[in-house]
C-alpha angles and dihedrals in degrees: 000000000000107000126184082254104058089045087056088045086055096050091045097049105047097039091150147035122253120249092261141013086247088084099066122099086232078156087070098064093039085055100042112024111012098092084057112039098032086240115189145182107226107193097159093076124086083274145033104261141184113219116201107190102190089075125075114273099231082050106111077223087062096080116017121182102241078229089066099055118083102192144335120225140191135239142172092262108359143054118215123212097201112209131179089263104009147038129205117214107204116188130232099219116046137356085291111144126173123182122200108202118201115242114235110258112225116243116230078250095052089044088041091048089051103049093050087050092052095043088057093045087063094054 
């Protein structure tokens, strides 16, 4: 089962992405999803992309640069494509996608800058 925690483990632990996109287990998603999301390689474009077929292709998941992706891990029933701010869960056993995306932390300015606007809405 996929946890909040394992997703956070994820994010932490592939923070960034590796020197080159040889590093990837890209083997891993041709021997447990691509039969059923249609997944590519498209290496004819300006850049090196993965196409996964089974999202919709206006979806910004649809075509991803292999420079983009930090890692790809296995699960029991699922496959992660870890990103810098999102990760897509494709399933093993049907079309199924399901995409986290990370929520934006807030910078000390940001939480500074609320918290004088909401003192000066009060006044």
């Amino acid at each position: 089962m996929i946890t909040r925690e394992v997703i956070d483990t994820l994010y932490k632990k592939y923070s960034k992405a590796p020197a080159s996109p040889d590093y990837l287990d890209i083997p891993l998603l041709f021997d447990y999803v691509a039969e059923h999301h249609n997944i590519t390689i498209d290496m004819d474009g300006p850049v090196d992309a993965l196409v996964i077929n089974s999202v919709e292709p206006g979806s910004p998941f649809h075509r991803i640069p292999l420079r983009r992706i930090h890692a790809i891990v296995p699960f029991e029933e699922w496959v992660a494509i870890v990103l810098h701010s999102s990760i897509i869960f494709l399933s093993r056993k049907g079309p199924k996608v399901s995409i986290h995306i990370k929520p934006a932390q807030l910078s000390i300015l940001d939480r500074a800058r609320m918290a004088l606007e909401g003192n000066l809405g009060k006044k």
